[in-house]
MARRO-183392 format. One record per residue (C-alpha): residue in one letter; x, y, z. Coordinates in steps of 0.001 Angstrom, whole numbers, plus 500000, padded with zeros to 6 digits. Each point is the difference from the previous one (the first is absolute). Layout:
// residues N
AXYZ/...
***
This chain:
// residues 837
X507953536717461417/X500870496556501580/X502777498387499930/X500661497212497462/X498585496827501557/X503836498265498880/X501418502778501884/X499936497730503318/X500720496751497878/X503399498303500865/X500855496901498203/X500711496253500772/X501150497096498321/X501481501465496938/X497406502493499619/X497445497092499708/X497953501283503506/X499622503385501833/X498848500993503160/X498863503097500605/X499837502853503417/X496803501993500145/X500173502273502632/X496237499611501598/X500937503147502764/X502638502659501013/X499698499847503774/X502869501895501568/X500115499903503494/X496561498916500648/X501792496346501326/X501997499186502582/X503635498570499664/X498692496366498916/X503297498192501445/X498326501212503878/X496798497748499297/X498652497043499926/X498079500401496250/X497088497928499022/X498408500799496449/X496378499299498791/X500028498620496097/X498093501643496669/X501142503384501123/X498882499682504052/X501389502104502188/X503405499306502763/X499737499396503643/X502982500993502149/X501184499473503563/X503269500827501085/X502570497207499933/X501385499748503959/X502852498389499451/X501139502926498087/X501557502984501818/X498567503425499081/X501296503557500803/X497926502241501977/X499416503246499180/X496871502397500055/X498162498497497224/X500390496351501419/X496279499454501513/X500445497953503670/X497795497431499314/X500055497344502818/X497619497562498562/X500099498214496373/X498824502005497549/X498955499104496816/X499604502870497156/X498081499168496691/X500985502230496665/X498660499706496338/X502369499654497318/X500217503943499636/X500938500052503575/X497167501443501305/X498971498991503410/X497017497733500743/X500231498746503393/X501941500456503251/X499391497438503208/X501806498568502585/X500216496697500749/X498645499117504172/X500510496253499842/X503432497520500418/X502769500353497616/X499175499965495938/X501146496876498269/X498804500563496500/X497882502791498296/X498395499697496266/X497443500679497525/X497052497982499183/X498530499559496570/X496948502944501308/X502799501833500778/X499801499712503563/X503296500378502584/X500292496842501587/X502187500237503291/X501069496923501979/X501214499585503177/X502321497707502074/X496852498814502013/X498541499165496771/X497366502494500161/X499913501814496470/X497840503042499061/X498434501164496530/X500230503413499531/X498304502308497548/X501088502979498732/X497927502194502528/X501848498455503008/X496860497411500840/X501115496414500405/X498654496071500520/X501324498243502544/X501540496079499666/X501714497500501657/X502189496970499027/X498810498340502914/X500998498971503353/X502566497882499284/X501898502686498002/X499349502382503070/X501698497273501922/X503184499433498091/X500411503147498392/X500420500889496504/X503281501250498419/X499372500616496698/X497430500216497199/X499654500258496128/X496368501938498720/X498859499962496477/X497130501177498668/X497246497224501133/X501728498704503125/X503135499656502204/X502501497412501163/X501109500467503843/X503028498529501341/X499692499184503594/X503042499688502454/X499893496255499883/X500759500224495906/X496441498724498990/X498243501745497264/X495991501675500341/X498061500535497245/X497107502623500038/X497879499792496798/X498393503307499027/X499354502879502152/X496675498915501958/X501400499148503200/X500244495766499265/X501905497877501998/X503426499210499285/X501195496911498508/X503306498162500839/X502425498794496740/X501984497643499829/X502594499743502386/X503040501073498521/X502173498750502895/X502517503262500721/X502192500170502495/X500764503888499852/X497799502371497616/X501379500246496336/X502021502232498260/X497491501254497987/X496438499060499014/X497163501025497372/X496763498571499649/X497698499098496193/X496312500976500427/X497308497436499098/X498869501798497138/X503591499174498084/X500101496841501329/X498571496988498181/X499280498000503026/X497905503014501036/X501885500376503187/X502188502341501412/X504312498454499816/X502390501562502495/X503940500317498710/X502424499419503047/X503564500901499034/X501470497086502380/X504051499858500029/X500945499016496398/X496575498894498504/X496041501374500263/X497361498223501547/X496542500104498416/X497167500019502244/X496233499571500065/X496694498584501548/X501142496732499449/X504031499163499477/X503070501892500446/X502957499278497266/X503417500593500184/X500786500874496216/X503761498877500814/X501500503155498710/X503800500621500884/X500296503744498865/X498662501303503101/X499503501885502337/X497701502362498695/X499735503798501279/X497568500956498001/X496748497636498480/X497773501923497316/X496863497781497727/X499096501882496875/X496906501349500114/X498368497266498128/X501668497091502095/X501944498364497112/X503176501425501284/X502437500500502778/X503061502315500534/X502432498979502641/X503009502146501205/X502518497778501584/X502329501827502846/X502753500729497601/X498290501839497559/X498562497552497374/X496744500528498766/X498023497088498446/X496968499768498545/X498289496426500002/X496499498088499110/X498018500241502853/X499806496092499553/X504088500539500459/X500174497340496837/X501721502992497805/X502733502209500566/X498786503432497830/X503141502379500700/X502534501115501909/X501763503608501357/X502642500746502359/X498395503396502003/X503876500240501044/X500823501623496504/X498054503081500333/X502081502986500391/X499366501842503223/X497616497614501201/X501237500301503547/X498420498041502779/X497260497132499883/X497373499640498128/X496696501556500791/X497635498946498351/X499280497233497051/X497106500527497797/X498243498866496968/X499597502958496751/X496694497983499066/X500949495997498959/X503212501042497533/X502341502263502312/X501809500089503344/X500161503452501732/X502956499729502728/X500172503200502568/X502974500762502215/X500085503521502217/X501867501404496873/X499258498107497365/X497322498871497987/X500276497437496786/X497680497949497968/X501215496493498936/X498367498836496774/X499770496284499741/X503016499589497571/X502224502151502979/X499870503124498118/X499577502758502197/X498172503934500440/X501653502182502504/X497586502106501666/X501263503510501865/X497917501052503327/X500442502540502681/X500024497650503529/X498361497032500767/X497074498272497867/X497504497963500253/X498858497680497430/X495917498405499599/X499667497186497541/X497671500555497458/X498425497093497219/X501260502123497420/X503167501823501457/X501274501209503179/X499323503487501845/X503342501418501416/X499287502964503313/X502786502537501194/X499989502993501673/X499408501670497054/X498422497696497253/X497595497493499237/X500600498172497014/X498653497380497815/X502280497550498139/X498782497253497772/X501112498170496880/X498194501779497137/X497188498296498938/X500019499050496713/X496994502407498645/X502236502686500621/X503268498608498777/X498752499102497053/X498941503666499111/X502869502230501638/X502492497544499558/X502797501791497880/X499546498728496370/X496996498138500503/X498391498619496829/X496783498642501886/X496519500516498370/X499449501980503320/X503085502033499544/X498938500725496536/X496698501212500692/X500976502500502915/X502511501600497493/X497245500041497854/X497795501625501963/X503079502848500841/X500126500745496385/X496393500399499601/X500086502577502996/X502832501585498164/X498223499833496331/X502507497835499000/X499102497908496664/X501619497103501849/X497555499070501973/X497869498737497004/X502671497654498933/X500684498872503841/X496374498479499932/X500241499011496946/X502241497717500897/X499322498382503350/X495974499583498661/X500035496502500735/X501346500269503099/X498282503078501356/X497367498505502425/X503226498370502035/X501573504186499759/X497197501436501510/X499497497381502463/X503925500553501076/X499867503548500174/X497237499724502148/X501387497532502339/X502964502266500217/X497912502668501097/X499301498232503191/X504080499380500466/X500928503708499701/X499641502656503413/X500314503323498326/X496612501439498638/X501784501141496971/X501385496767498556/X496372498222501217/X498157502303497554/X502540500369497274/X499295496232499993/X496422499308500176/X499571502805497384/X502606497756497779/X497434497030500850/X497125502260499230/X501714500579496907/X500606496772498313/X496246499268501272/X498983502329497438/X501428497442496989/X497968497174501321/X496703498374498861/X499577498311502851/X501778500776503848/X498404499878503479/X499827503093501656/X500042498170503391/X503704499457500584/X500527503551498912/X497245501815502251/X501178497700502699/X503427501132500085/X499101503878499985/X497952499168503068/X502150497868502180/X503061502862498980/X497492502376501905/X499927498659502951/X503857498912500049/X500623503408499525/X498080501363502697/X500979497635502889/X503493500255498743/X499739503454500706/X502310500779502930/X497418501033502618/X498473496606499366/X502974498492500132/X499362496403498305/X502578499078496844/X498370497361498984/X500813498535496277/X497407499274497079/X501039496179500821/X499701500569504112/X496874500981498837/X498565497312498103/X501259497845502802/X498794501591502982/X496624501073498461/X498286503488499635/X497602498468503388/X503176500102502079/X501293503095498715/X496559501760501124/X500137498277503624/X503785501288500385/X498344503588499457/X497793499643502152/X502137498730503140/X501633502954499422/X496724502212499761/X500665501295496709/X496090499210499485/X499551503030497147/X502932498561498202/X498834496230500348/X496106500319499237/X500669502182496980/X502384497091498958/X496962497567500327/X497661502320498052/X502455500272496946/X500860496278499880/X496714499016500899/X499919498400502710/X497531500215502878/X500772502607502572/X498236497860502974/X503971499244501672/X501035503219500056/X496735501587501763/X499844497709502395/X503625500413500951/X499281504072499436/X496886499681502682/X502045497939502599/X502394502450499943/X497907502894500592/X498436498526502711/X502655499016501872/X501562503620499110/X496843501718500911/X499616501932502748/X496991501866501795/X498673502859499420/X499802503001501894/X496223500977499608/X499312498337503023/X501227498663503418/X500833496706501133/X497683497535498390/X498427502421497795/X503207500755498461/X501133496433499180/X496025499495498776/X500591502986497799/X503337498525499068/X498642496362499314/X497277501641497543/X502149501894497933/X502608497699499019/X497327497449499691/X497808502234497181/X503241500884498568/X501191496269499133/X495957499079499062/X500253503171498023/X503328499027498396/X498822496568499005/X496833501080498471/X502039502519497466/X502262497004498537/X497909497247499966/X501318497929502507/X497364497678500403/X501924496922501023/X501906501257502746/X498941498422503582/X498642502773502171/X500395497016502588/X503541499877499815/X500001503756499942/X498249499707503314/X502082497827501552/X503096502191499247/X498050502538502165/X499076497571502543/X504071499368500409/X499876503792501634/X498709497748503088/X503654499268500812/X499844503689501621/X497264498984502203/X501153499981503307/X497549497799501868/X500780496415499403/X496557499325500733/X498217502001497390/X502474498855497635/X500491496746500176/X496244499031499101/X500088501994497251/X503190498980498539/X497970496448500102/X497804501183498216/X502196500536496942/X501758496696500554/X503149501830500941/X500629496757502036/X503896500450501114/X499566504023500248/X497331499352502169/X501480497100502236/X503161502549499970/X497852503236501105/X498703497220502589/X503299498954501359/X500948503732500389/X497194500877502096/X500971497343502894/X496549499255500067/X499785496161500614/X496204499199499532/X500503502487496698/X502740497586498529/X498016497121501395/X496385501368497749/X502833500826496752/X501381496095500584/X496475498562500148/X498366502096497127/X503151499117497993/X499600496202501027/X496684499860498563/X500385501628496883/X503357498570498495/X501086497316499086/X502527497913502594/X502896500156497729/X499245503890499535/X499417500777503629/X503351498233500911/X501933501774497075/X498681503814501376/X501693499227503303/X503098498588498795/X500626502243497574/X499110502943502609/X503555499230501778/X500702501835503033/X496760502461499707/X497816496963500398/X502000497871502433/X497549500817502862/X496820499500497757/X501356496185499550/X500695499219503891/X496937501212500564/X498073497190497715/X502544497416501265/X498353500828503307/X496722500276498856/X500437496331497934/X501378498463502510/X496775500293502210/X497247500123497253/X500878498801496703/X503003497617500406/X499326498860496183/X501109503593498878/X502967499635502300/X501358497005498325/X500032501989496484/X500950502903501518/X503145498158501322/X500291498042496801/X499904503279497763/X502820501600502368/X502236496976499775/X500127499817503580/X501155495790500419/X500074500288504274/X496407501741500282/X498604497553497689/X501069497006501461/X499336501407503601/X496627500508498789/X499595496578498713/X501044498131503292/X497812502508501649/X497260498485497726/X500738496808500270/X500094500220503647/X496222500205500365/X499219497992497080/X497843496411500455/X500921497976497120/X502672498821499895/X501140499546496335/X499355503875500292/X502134500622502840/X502785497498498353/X499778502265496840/X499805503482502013/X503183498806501775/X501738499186496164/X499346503032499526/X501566501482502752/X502933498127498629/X499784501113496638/X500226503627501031/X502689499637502628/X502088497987497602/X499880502629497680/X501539502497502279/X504077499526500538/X500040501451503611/X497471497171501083/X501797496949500113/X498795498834503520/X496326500665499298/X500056498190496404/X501595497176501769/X497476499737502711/X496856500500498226/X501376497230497210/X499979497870503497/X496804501278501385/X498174498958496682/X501903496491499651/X499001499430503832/X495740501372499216/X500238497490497310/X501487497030501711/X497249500526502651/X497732499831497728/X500705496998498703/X500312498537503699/X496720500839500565/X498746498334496895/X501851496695501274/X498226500745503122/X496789499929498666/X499087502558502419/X501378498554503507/X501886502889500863/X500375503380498541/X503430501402499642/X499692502428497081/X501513503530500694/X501734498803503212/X503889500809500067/X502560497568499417/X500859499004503604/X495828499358500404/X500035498201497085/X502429497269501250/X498450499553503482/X496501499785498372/X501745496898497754/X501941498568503097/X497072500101502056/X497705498033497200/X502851497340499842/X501138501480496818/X503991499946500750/X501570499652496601/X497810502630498822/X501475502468502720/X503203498237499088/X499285501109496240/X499248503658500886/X503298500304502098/X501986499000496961/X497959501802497288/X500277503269502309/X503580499512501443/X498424500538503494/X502923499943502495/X500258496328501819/X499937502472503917/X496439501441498763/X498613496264498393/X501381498401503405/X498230502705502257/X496603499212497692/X499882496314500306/X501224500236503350/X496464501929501076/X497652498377496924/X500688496432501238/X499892500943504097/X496464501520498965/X499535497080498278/X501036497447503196/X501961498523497715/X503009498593502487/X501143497779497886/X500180501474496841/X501707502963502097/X502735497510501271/X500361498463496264/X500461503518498722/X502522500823502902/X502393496548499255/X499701501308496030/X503074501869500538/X502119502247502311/X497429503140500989/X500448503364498744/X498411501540502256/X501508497711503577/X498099497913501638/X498858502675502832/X497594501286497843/X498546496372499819/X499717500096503569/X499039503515501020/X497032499719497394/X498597497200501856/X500387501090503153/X498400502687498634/X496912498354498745/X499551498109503110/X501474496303498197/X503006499822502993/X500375496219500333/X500114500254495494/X502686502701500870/X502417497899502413/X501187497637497247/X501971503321498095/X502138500973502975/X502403497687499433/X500471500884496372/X500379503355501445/X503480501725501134/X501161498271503028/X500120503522502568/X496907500273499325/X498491497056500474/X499209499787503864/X498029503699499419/X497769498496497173/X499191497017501648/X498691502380503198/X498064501794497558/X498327496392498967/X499571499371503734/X502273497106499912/X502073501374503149/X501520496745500911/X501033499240496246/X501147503718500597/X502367498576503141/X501291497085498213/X500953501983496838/X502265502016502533/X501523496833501815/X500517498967496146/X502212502832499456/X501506500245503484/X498459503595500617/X499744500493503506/X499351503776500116/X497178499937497554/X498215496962502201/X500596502290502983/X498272502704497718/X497424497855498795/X498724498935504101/X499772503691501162/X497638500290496893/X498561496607501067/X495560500473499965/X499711497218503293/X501759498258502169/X499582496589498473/X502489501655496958/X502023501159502051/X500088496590501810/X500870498590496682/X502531502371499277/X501499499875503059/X500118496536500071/X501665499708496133/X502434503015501376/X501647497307502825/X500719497472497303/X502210502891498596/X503855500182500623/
***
């Protein structure tokens, strides 16, 4: 016989509420030392993963394995192994269930895998720009995860398909908080997921759209723990104080000091909820449960635990345990509870004297008859509370019993209950492994119970669960036939391709065979078939493959298989199918969410866009985020471009992009000038009304083209309105208006003020140009040594002679008549030498 179901009661609040332990499974030795590991626990009675913790030191000794990758270990409740693999990528930031009851693992390149419980996984990324800066931390609940990066900004992922991250609010950290917790959309009323950042003394709430500082000044926080339906928060501050508040933090609900626990040594492990009404608090020793007037349970376990939330309690894990503690619900208080006078109460008792022929049982009835419906309904419900067989039956006979004095009762409730205490029983049963609750139930569904069988190919167990609830058995034969054909193997009645033929046909009359015998019309054979068709992974020829794998619109597998091969034209025919069949947005995803493995594939189709489909290239660019390629692209455009409002809004463009990207200050400021100067020739050509063309020329053009058309002040204009240096505007209306012949508007402009760039220039260009006699009226604004070599060069050798006599230079005269081109100079210069002292 059982145990007394108030046998694990203890009492709180004056004997007003109890809680009660169920242990779920005795498990000695079957777990490791819990304080080694990093722990991660699935809820509604998942299993545990475990990797070892490696900032803990461990003694080595015969039975320590020598792992030298990350491994990760997955247990049921009962502590019986499910999975064992090692981890081949960067360091593990964050590992946690999903709602499917999937492993996700993340890592610090933001790359995060989905793991099922026979070792096959999904790959994800959070994107380049999480590759980039790294991420540090993470939080995962059961639809989604929150990434921290290194630069303290905050990544959503929404659901498990592989969508791209969104950015919250900034929250605007300087160093990564103390602590930090995040409130799924599903308990949210804004329907989107808040992040909790324990920030020196206060908490900063975070989502999509704001981040608020909720100007708390009992912080820091080392531990940050929502209730499981969102309406609450418990905070541990680093002395010790626990304290529960509204989620809303607009109501203080209690208050405990951890520090008065005797031999509580050490900090705090772990803060969790006992459903919405309790507070279980775990140290390496020690293990209490706060009720929400600070009354507290003491709880005695051998080593270190680990504690899962639950919606209706908590589930505690040592090295020799797993428990179950919850507040007792009230079906079952009111019956057992010591004393009870309930209608319920009443009738159970009732029911024990009838077993025992006891004349009391008449008068029991008797006098709960008006209340009986409410009895039965109780005892049933309690049913569903209790975990031993014994006490489940002794109850639903009790309900069964009190039926018997009614007119008028539906069965359903009653048959319901018997049913759904089947199945708990069975996959509570410890080679199953899954202590789930009559509540966890409810909650979860009987659906998702029958898909966590069959991840863990208990397919027997799981499709007779469907046949005695009901329920179609189409999910759990198409799970069953996937996994015999990827388990299959062939058959020895032949060789080489006769064997796997032989092979092929017998598992594929066996699964035909299967379906026929239990009706299960609505199952795809075509996704059947494509679960084979996944076999093609251990094709070796990329080239036989790859088609193929098209074929099934395995797009990234195949562009993958493609990349792998090396075979360029191969990636080239997977880009180009792919290009034609999906959708821009889609095709651009696939590569960007293929990371490293599909790096190649995408420098490939930037080559191939930029010589045939330059459109493509502009999304492509645009889709990757890539600012400097874009805006190369579009002054590449505009560069060959006609029109010219077109090549004035290519060049914006250009601008645009560049101005978007901090490390391009130089080009954002030049193509901002480019398209102010395209524009302003425009408009000059307008006035022109077609006399000259000067769109597209540069700057320096631009001016001489206005000088030379006698269109000074609008060269003046662009000088000022593009700071053009007064050396480089001197040098361009020096040439425009000696093209032009214009002397005198050249000596005007030489008299406007002092030259930047010396008068020599004036008169070497002339020279130059063949205007010599134009050229002799600078040298004597020029310096006065070199006057008497400039005026040779304008063929004035006498002026040459007198400019020396001028300055009393002898030797340079001297130097000057050896250089002389006839006598007649040298006549002169003779002659102008005697007048010299």
């Amino acid at each position: 016989m059982a145990d007394h179901p108030t046998a694990s009661w203890q009492a709180m609040q004056e004997g007003n509420v109890f809680y009660r332990r169920q242990q779920c499974y005795s498990i000695p030795g079957k777990l490791p030392n819990l304080a080694d590991y990093i722990v991660a626990g699935c809820r509604y009675g998942g299993p545990i993963a475990l990797m070892r913790d490696n900032t803990k030191l461990l003694s080595l000794g015969r039975s320590t394995p020598a792992v030298a990758k990350a491994q990760i270990q997955v247990f049921s409740s009962a502590g019986e192994g499910l999975l064992v693999f090692s981890w081949d990528q960067s360091k593990i930031v964050r590992f946690g269930w999903t709602i499917e009851e999937k492993l996700t693992v993340l890592n610090e390149e933001g790359t995060y895998r989905l793991y099922d419980l026979q070792g096959e996984y999904e790959q994800y990324s959070l994107g380049s720009e999480a590759a980039e800066l790294g991420v540090i931390d993470a939080r995962i609940h059961e639809n989604g995860l929150v990434a921290m990066t290194s630069s303290l900004t905050l990544l959503e992922v929404k659901g498990w398909e592989g969508s791209r991250p969104l950015t919250l609010a900034n929250p605007g950290l300087n160093e990564p908080p103390n602590s930090w917790a995040v409130i799924p959309p599903d308990l949210n009323i804004s329907r989107h997921v808040e992040v909790l950042l324990s920030v020196d003394s206060t908490i900063l709430s975070v989502d999509n759209l704001e981040s608020v500082d909720q100007r708390l000044s009992r912080g820091p926080f080392t531990h940050v723990s929502p209730s499981p339906n969102g309406k609450a928060l418990a905070l541990l501050t680093f002395n010790g104080t626990l304290w529960v508040v509204s989620s809303d933090f607009q109501r203080s609900m209690a208050e405990f000091e951890t520090s008065t626990i005797p031999g509580a040594d050490g900090s705090v492990r772990q803060v969790e909820w006992c459903g919405n009404d309790a507070i279980l608090v775990t140290w390496d020793n020690a293990v209490v449960l706060v009720g929400p007037f600070g009354d507290v349970l003491h709880y005695t376990y051998f080593g270190a635990t680990f504690a899962i939330t639950e919606t209706d309690g908590v589930r505690v894990l040592s090295q020799d345990v797993c428990d179950f503690i919850q507040k007792v619900p009230a079906s079952s208080l009111s019956i057992f509870r010591p004393g009870s006078t309930s209608p319920s109460a009443i009738l159970f008792d009732a029911w024990e004297n009838f077993t025992n022929k006891s004349p009391k049982a008449d008068e029991s009835i008797r006098s709960i008859r008006p209340e009986l419906a409410k009895a039965v309904d109780e005892c049933i419900e309690a049913a569903g509370q209790e975990w031993e067989p014994f006490w489940q039956r002794r109850l639903l006979n009790a309900a069964k019993f009190g039926r018997g004095f009614l007119d008028f009762h539906n069965p359903t409730d009653f048959v319901h209950m018997g049913q759904t205490l089947k199945v708990l029983n069975a996959v509570r049963f410890y080679e199953v492994g899954i202590p789930i609750t009559y509540t966890q139930y409810n909650y979860a569904s009987p659906s998702r119970l029958i898909t966590r069988l069959t991840s863990r190919n208990m397919h027997l167990l799981a499709l007779r669960i469907s046949s005695f609830l009901g329920l179609k058995p189409d999910a759990v034969l198409k799970h069953w036939a996937c996994a015999k054909i990827m388990k299959s193997r062939p058959t020895t009645t032949g060789t080489d391709k006769d064997a796997e033929l032989s092979a092929d046909e017998d598992v594929c009359r066996a699964i035909v065979q299967k379906f026929e015998e239990l009706g299960g019309v609505d199952v795809s054979y075509a996704d059947i078939a494509k679960k084979a068709w996944e076999l093609l992974d251990y094709e070796p020829k990329g080239s036989d493959q790859v088609p193929l794998l098209l074929a099934m619109k395995e797009d990234k597998l195949a562009l993958v298989k493609a990349v792998d091969s090396g075979d360029t034209d191969l990636v080239y025919h997977v880009l180009l199918h792919l290009r034609k069949r999906l959708p821009l947005g889609s095709f651009f995803r696939l590569l960007e969410d293929g990371g490293k493995a599909l790096a190649p594939a995408a420098r490939l189709l930037e080559v191939y866009a930029k010589e045939q489909d330059r459109e493509m290239l502009r999304d492509f660019y645009y889709a990757e985020d890539r600012r400097v390629e874009s805006a190369v692209l579009s002054l590449d455009e505009a560069s060959r471009m006609q029109d010219q409002t077109s090549k004035i809004s290519a060049v914006k463009t250009a601008h645009k992009f560049f101005s978007e990207d901090k490390d391009s200050p130089f080009e954002t400021k030049a193509t901002d000038e480019y398209a102010r100067l395209l524009a302003y020739q425009q408009q000059l050509e307008a006035e022109a009304d077609g006399k000259f063309k000067v769109f597209g020329a540069s700057l320096n053009e631009t001016m001489r083209i206005c000088i030379l058309n006698g269109l000074s002040k609008k060269a003046d204009k662009i000088k000022s309105d593009f700071k053009v240096p007064d050396k480089r505007f001197w040098y361009v209306k020096l040439y425009a208006l000696t093209e032009a012949r214009d002397f005198e508007a050249l000596e005007a402009f030489s008299k406007s003020k002092r030259s930047p760039i010396s008068y020599e220039a004036f008169v070497r260009h002339l020279v130059e140009k063949g205007h010599a006699k134009e050229a002799v009226n600078y040298v004597p604004k020029c310096d006065p040594p070199k006057r008497a070599d400039l005026y040779v060069e304008c063929g004035e050798w006498r002026m040459a002679g007198r400019e020396c006599k001028e300055r009393n230079d002898k030797a340079k005269l001297l130097e000057l008549r050896k250089k002389a081109p006839n006598s007649m100079v040298e006549r002169e210069l003779d002659q102008i030498a005697t007048t010299m002292k």
